[in-house]
ROKELUM-563416 format. One record per residue (C-alpha): residue in one letter; x, y, z. Coordinates in steps of 0.5 Angstrom, whole numbers, padded with zeros to 4 digits, always signed. Layout:
N
AXYZ
...
END
This chain:
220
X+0066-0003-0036
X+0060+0001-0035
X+0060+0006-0029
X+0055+0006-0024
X+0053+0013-0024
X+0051+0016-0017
X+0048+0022-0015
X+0050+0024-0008
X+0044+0028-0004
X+0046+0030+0002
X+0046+0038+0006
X+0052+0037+0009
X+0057+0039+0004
X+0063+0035+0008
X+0059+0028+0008
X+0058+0030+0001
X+0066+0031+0000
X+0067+0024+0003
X+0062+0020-0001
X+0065+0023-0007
X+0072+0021-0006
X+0070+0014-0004
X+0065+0012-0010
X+0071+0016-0015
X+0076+0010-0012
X+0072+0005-0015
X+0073+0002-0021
X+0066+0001-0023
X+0063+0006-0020
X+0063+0015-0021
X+0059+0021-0018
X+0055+0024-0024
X+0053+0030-0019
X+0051+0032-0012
X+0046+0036-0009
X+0044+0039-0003
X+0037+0039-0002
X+0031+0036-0005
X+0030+0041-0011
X+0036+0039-0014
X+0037+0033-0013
X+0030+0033-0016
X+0032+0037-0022
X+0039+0034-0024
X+0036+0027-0024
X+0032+0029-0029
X+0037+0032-0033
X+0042+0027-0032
X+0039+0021-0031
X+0043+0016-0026
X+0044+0010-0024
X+0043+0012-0018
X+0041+0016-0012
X+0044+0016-0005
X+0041+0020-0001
X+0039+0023+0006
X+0032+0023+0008
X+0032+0029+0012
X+0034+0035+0007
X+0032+0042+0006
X+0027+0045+0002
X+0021+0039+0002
X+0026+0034+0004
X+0024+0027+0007
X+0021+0021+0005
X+0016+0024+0000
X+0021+0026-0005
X+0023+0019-0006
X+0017+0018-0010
X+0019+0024-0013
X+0025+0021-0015
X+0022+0015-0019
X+0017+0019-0023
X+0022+0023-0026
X+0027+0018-0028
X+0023+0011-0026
X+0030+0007-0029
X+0033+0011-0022
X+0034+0006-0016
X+0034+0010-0010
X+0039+0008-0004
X+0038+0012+0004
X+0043+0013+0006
X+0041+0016+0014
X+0042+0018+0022
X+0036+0014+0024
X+0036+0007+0026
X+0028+0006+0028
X+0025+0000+0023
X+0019+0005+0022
X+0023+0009+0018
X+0025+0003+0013
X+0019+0001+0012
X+0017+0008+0010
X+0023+0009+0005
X+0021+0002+0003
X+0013+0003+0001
X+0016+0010-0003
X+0020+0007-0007
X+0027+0006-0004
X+0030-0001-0005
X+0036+0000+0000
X+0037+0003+0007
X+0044+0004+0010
X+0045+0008+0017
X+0051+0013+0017
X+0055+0009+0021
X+0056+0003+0017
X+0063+0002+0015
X+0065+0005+0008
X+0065-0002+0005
X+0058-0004+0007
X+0056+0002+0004
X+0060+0001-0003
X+0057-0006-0003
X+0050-0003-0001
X+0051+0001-0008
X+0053-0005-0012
X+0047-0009-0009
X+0042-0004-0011
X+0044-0002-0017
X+0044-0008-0020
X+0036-0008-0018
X+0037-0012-0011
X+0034-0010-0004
X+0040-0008+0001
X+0038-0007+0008
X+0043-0005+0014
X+0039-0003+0020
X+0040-0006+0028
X+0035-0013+0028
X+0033-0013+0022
X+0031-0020+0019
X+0034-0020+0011
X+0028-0025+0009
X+0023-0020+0012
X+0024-0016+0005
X+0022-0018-0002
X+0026-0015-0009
X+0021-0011-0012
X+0016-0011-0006
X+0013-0006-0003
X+0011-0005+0004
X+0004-0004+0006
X+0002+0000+0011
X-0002-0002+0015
X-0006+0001+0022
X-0012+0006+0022
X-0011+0011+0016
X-0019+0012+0014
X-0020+0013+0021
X-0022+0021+0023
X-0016+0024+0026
X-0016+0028+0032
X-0011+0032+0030
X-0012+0040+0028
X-0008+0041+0020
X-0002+0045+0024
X-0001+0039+0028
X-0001+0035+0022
X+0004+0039+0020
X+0008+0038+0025
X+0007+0031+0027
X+0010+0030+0019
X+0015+0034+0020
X+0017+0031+0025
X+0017+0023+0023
X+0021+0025+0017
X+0026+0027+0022
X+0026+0035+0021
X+0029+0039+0028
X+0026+0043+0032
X+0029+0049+0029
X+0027+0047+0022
X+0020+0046+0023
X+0020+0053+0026
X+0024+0055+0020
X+0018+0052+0015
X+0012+0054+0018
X+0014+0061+0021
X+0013+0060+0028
X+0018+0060+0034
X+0021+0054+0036
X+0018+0055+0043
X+0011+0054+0039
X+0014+0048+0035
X+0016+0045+0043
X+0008+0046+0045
X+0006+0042+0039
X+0010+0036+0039
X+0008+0036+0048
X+0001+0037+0045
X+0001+0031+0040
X+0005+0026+0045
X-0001+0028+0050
X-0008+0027+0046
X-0005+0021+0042
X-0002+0018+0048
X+0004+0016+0046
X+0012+0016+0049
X+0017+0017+0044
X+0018+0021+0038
X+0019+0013+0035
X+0012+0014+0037
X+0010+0019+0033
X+0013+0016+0027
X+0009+0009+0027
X+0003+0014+0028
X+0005+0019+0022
X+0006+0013+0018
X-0001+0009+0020
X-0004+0015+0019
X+0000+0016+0012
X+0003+0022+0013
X+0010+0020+0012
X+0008+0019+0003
X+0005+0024-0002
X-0003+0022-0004
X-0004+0017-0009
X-0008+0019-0013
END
């Protein structure tokens, strides 16, 4: 029987363990590698090529919902598989117009997530997430984004930046850590932005930032 081959890409190197040991379990399935931030993950799928990739949305180095194209692109056999803390539809629907073909939250029992890397590897769509409707997603389609994306923005680039980086789930501390300003700097930016775009909540934000198109790479 041919292994489905998995690259886990998370920063916890726990919860990396703890994959690891699920997936080497089963009969039908092997970690080929592990990563612990975007970079890497990057570089060993182009050189291993796997089946496919289970991955965190919010890493170090460039982390996030742009990578996920990334990942395609150096290996367009690769399926990828989100594996996340966020439960907001707003992220689902950005994983999925980048590529993803699976989103898991981390508090699905272990064999939901098995049953999710089956279901994906074998080239279906496998949606776990509070609400969501299964028929809401065709295999092989992606979302399109809708909202005022041609729109002049009001925003200054920095606060761009940081409204991006936030909507890819990033802390305040590591916005900071990015951009190289203070974590109190980071706090009035995202005051700001909740101010000028008249918006409530960080799920608030993230619909802007998709609208907007700063949760995906440009297509060009």
């Amino acid at each position: 029987m041919k292994k489905i081959r998995v690259l886990v890409a998370d920063d916890h190197a726990v919860l990396r363990a703890g994959l690891r040991m699920l997936i080497n379990s089963q009969s039908d399935m092997e970690v080929a590698a592990e990563a612990a931030d975007s970079a890497e993950a990057l570089e060993r799928v182009g050189l291993l090529q796997p089946d496919l990739v289970l991955m965190d949305i919010t890493m170090p180095g460039g982390g996030g919902i742009p990578v996920i194209p990334a990942v395609l692109k150096a290996c367009p056999k690769t399926r990828v598989l989100v594996l996340t803390m966020h439960d907001d539809p707003t992220y689902l629907r950005a994983t999925m117009e980048a590529g993803a073909t699976g989103y898991l939250v981390k508090s699905a029992a272990d064999t939901e997530l098995l049953t999710a890397i089956r279901t994906v590897a074998a080239g279906r769509t496998f949606v776990n997430l509070p609400g969501f409707a299964p028929d809401a997603l065709t295999t092989g389609q992606r979302a399109e984004p809708t909202g005022p994306r041609d729109q002049p923005s009001p925003l200054s680039e920095r606060e761009r930046e940081v409204l991006a980086l936030v909507a890819q789930g990033h802390s305040n501390r590591e916005i900071a850590d990015r951009l190289g300003i203070s974590i109190k700097t980071v706090e009035t930016y995202r005051a700001r932005l909740m101010e000028k775009l008249e918006l409530r909540s960080r799920a608030d934000l993230v619909r802007y930032a998709l609208e907007r198109g700063l949760l995906l790479p440009d297509k060009t």
